[in-house]
PAVORO-817276 format. One record per residue (C-alpha): residue number from 1; residue in one letter; x, y, z. Coordinates in nm, 2 decimals. Example, Ala and Ser with C-alpha at 12.3 -4.5 7.8 and 13.67 -1.06 7.14 Angstrom:
BEGIN
pos, code, c1, c2, c3
1, A, 1.23, -0.45, 0.78 $
2, S, 1.37, -0.11, 0.71 $
! end
This chain:
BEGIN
pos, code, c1, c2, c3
1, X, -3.01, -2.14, -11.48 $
2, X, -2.86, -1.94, -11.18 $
3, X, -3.07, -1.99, -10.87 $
4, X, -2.91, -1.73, -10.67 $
5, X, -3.16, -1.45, -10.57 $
6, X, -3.01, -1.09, -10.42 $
7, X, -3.18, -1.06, -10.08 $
8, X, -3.30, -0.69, -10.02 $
9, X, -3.00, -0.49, -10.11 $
10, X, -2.92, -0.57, -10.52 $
11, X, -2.59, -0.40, -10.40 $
12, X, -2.49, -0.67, -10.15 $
13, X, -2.35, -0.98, -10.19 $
14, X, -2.60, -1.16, -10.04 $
15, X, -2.76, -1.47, -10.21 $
16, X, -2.95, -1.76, -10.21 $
17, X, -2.70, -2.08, -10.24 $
18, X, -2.80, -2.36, -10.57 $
19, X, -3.08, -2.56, -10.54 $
20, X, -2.87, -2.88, -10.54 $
21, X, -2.65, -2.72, -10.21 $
22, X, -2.99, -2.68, -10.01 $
23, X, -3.18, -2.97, -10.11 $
24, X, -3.22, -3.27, -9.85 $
25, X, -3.12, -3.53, -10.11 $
26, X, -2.97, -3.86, -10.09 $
27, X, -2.91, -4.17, -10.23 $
28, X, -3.27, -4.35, -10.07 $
29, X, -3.56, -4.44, -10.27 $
30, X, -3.72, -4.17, -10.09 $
31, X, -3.69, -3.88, -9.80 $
32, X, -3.94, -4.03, -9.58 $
33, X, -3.63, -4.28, -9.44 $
34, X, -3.44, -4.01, -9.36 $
35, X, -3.68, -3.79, -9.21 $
36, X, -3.75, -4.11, -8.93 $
37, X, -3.41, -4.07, -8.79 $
38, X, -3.43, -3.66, -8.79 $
39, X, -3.64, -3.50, -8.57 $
40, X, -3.94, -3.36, -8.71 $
41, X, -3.86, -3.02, -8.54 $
42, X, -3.54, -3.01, -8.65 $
43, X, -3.64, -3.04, -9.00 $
44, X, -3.93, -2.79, -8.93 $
45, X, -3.66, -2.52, -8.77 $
46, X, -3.46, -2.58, -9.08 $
47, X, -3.72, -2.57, -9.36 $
48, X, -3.82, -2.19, -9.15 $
49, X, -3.48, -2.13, -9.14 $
50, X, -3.46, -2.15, -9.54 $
51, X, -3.74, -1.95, -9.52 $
52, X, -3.62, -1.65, -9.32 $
53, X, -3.28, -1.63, -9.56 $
54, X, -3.56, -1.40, -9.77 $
55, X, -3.59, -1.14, -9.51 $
56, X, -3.94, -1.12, -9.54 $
57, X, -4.10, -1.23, -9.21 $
58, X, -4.20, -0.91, -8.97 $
59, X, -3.95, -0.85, -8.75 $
60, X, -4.05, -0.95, -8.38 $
61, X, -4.09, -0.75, -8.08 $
62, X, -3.79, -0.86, -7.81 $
63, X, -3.45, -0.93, -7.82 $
64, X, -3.28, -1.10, -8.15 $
65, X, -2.92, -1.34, -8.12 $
66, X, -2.66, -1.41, -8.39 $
67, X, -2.49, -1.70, -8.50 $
68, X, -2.18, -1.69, -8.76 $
69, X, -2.05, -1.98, -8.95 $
70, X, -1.79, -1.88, -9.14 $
71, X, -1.73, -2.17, -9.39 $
72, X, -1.47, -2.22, -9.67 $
73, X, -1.77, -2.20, -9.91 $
74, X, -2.03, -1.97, -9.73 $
75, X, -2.06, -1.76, -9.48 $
76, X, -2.40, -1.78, -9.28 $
77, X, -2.57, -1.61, -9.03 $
78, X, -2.90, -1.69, -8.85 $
79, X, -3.11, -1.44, -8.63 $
80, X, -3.34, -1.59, -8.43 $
81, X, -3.55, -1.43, -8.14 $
82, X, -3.56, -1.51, -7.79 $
83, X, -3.67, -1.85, -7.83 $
84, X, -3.49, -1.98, -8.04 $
85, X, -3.71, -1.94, -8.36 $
86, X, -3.54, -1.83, -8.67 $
87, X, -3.69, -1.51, -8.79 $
88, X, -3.39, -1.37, -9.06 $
89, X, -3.07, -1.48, -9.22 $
90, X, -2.79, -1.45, -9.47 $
91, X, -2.57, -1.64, -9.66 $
92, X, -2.24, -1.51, -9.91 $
93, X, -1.96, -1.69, -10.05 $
94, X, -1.68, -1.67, -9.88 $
95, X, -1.45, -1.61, -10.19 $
96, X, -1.17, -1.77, -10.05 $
97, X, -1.15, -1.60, -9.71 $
98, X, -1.18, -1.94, -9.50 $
99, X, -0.95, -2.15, -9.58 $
100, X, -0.98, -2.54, -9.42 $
101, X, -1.15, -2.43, -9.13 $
102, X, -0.90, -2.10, -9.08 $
103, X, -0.94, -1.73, -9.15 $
104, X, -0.71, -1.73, -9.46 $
105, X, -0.81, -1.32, -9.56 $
106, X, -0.92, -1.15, -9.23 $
107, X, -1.01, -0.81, -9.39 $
108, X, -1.20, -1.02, -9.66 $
109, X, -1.40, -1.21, -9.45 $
110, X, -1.49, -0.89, -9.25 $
111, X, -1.60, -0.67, -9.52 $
112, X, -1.84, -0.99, -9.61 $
113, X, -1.99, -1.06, -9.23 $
114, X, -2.04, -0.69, -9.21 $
115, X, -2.23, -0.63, -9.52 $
116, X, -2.44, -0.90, -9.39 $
117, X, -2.48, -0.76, -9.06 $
118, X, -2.56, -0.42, -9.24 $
119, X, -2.83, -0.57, -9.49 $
120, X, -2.98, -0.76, -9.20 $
121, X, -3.03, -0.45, -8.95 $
122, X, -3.19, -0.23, -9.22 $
123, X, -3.41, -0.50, -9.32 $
124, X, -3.51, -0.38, -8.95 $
125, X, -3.37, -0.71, -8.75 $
126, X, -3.18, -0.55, -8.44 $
127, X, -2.90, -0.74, -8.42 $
128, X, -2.62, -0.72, -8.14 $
129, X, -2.54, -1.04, -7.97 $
130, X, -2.37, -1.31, -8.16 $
131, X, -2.22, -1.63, -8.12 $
132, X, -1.96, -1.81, -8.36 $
133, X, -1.85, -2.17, -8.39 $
134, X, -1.48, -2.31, -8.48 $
135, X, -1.42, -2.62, -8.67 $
136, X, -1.34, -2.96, -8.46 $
137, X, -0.99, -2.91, -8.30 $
138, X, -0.90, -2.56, -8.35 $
139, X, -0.79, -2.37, -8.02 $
140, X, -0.69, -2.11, -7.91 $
141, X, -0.59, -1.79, -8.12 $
142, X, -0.73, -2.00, -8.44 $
143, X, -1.02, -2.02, -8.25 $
144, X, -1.07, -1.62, -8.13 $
145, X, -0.97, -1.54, -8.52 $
146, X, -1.35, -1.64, -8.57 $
147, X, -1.48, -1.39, -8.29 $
148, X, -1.24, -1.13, -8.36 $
149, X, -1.37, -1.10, -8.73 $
150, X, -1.76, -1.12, -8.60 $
151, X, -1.63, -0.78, -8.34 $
152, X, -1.49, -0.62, -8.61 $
153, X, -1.81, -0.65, -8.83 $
154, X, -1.98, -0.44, -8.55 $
155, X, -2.14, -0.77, -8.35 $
156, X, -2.09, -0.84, -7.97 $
157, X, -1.96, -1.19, -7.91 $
158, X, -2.13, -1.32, -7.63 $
159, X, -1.93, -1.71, -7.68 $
160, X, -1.78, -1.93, -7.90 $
161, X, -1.88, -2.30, -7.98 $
162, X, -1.71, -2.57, -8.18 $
163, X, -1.93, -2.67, -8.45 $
164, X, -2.03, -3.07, -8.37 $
165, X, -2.26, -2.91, -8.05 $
166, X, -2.39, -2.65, -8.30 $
167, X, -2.54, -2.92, -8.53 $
168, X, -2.66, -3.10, -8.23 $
169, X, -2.83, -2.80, -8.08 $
170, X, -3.05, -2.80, -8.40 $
171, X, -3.06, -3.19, -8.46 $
172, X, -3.13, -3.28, -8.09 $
173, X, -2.92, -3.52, -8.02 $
174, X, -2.73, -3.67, -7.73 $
175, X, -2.56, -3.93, -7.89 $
176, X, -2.37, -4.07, -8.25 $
177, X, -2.14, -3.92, -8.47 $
178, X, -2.20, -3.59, -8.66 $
179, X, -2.00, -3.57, -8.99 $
180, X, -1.94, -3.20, -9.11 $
181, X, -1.85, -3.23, -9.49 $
182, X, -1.83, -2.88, -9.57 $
183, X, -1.61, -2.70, -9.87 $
184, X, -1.25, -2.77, -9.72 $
185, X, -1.27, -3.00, -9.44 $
186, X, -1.45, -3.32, -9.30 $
187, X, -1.52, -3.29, -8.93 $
188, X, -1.61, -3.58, -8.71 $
189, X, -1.72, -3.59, -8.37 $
190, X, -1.85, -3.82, -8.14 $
191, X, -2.15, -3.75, -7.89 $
192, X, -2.17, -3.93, -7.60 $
193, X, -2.47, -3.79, -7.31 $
194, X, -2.45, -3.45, -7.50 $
195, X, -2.10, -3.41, -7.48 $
196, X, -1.85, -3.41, -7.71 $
197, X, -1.61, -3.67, -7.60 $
198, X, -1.36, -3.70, -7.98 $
199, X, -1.34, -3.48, -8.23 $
200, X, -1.09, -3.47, -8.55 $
201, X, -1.06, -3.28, -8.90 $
202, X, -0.94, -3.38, -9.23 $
203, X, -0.89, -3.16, -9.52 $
204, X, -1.11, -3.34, -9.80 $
205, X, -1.43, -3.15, -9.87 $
206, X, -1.64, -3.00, -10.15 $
207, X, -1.32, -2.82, -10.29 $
208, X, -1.18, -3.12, -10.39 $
209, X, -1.50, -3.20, -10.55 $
210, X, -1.47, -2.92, -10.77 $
211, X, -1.06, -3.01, -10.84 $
212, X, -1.16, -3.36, -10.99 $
213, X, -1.44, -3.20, -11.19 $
214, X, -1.25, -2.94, -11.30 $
215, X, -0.97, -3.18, -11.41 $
216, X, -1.17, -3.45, -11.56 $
217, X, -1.34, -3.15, -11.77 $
218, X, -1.09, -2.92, -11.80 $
219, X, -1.22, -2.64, -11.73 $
220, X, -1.18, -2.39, -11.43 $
221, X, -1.28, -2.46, -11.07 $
222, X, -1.57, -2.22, -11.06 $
223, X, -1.70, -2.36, -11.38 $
224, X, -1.67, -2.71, -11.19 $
225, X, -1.86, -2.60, -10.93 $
226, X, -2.10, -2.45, -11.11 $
227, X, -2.14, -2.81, -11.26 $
228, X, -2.16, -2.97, -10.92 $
229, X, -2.44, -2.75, -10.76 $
230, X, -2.66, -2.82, -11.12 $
231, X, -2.89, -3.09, -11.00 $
232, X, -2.95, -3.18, -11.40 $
233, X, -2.59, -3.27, -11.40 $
234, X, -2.51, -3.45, -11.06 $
235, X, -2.61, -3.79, -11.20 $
236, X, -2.40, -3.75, -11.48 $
237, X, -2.06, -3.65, -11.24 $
238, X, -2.12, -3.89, -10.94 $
239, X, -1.93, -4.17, -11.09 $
240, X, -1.59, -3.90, -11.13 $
241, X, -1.68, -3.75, -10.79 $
242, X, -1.78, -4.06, -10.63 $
243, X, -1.41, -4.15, -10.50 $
244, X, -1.38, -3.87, -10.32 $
245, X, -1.68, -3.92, -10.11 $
246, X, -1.57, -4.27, -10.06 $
247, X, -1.21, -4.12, -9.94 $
248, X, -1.44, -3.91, -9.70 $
249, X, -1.61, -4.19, -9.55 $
250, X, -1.32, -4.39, -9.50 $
251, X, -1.17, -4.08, -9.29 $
252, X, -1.46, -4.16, -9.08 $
253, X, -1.44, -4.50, -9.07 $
254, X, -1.09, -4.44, -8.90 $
255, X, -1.18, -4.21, -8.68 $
256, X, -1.47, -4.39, -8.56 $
257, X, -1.28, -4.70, -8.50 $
258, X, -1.19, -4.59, -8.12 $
259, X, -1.52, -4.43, -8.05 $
260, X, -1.83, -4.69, -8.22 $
261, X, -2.15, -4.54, -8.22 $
262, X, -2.51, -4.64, -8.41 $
263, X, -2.56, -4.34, -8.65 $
264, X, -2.39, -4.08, -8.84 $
265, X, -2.53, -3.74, -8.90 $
266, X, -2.43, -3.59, -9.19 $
267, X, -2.45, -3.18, -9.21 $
268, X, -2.28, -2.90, -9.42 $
269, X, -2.36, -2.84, -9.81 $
270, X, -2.15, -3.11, -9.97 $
271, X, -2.37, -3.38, -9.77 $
272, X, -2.65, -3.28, -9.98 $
273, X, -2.47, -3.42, -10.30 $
274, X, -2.70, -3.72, -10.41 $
275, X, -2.54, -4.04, -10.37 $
276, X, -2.28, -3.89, -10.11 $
277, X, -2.56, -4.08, -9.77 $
278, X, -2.56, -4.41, -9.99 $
279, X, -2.19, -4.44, -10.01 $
280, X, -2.12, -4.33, -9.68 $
281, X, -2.33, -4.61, -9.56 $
282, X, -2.17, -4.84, -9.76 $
283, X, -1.84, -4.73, -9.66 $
284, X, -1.94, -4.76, -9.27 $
285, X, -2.17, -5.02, -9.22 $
286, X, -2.41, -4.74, -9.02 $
287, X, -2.72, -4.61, -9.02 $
288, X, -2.63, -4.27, -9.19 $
289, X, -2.88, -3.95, -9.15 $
290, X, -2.95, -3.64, -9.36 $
291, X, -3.14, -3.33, -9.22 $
292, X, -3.37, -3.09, -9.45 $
293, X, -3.10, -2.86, -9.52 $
294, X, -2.76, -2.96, -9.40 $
295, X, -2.58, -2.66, -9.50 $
296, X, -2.83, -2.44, -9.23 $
297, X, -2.78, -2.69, -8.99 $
298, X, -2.46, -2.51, -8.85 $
299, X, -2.50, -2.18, -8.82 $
300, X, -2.88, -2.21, -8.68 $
301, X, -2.72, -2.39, -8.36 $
302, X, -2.53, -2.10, -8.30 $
303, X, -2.81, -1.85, -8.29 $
304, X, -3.02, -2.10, -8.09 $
305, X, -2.74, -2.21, -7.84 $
306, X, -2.69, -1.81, -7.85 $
307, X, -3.04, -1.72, -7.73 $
308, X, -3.06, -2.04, -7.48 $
309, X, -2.73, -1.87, -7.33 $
310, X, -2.89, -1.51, -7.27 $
311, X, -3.22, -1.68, -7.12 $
312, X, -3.04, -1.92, -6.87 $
313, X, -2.84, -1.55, -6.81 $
314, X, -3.14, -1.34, -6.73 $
315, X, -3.17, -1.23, -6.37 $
316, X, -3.54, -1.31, -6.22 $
317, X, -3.69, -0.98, -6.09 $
318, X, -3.69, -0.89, -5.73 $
319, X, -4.01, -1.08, -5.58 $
320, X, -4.03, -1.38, -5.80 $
! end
């Protein structure tokens, strides 16, 4: 059965990613053990986040911020008002216009951001400021390709973030390892007092999921990742996919090697694969932990980190 829902505009190509993309699932007897090592708030923010991708919840009175991750699989944008609170959202395949963390089709990945920008305001959310992030280690013009597509959508970039201090804006945290395993890429970075002190990116991600699938079966890639978002058949495939994940995890064993730290937090859509936390922890010897909805994670530190930006911005009036 196809999950994806139209939101609002049947004309749009906005949707509702698979269940088994969303899901918080893992590997462990149960989701209580990872909840322990997420905050509770993040989870909440997340789980509202979900939520808000309907468009349904009244827009607020005040100011509403942006944030834009534009992913090799999805492309995802929260709106949250000014505290931080996500009130709307969308989400669209990217249809190959992000390529391994790069804007591979410019126009392509415009015309997407901006019908979602388009849905979004006449839904009634006033949209304007926006922030975007950029994968771990891209700089420079790599990195403004990401703003320049949110400007030519019709949104006013107020900043740019890399995506490790994204995840922890939402996740809270000062210190570990956040592990990024989105489509194309895994990103690792290291946390150290809030700040990002290492950061690297390999290109393994869900993609090559999808290849080894798609091979095994032979069939086409979209059929294989129609296969790998059907939680009735991610038992069955884990064994033929379960190499790759390992490969992932010993990426970040490398990495990590230089920079020790206590616990790995796993985010983006391809961490919610069940079995992918188990052999991750296997593979590292840490304590490995899984938010609510890792694919969300992302782009809701944008709009949040977005909003804290334009409060810490606001002039006091005269007298106070």
């Amino acid at each position: 059965m196809d999950t994806r829902v139209a939101l609002h505009d049947a004309s749009q190509t906005l949707e509702r990613p698979p269940r088994g993309t969303l899901a918080a699932v893992s590997a462990r007897p149960s989701d209580d053990e990872d909840a322990v090592k997420i905050h509770p708030s993040a989870n909440r923010r997340l789980k509202d986040f979900e939520a808000a991708l309907g468009l349904t919840i009244p827009p607020p009175k005040g100011p509403l911020f942006a944030g834009v991750d534009l992913g090799t699989a999805y492309i995802v944008t929260s709106v949250v008002d000014a505290d931080g609170a996500p009130v709307a959202g969308a989400l669209t395949r990217s249809r190959s216009s992000i390529r391994d963390g790069l804007v591979f089709d410019y126009i392509g990945a415009i015309n997407l951001l901006r019908a979602q920008v388009e849905t979004i305001r006449r839904a009634g959310y006033a949209i304007d400021d926006a922030m975007v992030c950029y994968p771990p280690g891209t700089a420079g013009r790599n990195a403004r390709a990401f703003a320049n597509v949110l400007e030519a959508a019709g949104l006013h970039v107020t900043g740019l973030m890399d995506e490790p201090s994204a995840a922890a804006e939402v996740l809270e945290i000062t210190d570990g390892a956040v592990v990024d395993i989105g489509g194309g890429t895994t990103g690792i970075s290291v946390l150290k007092g809030g700040e990002v002190i290492y950061t690297a990116d390999e290109a393994t991600g869900g993609t090559h999921l999808d290849l080894v699938l798609a091979g095994n079966f032979k069939i086409s890639v979209e059929e294989a990742e129609r296969i790998k978002t059907d939680p009735a058949r991610q038992a069955e495939v884990f064994p033929l996919v379960r190499p790759v994940f390992q490969k992932m995890a010993s990426i970040v064993r490398q990495h990590l090697r230089d920079h020790p730290v206590e616990t790995l937090y796993l985010v983006g859509g391809t961490s919610a694969f069940p079995g992918a936390v188990g052999v991750m922890e296997e593979e590292t010897g840490l304590v490995v932990a899984l938010p609510s909805h890792p694919l969300l994670v992302t782009p809701l530190g944008i709009g949040i980190r977005c909003a804290r930006d334009a409060r810490a911005n606001v002039k006091p009036a005269k007298g106070k």
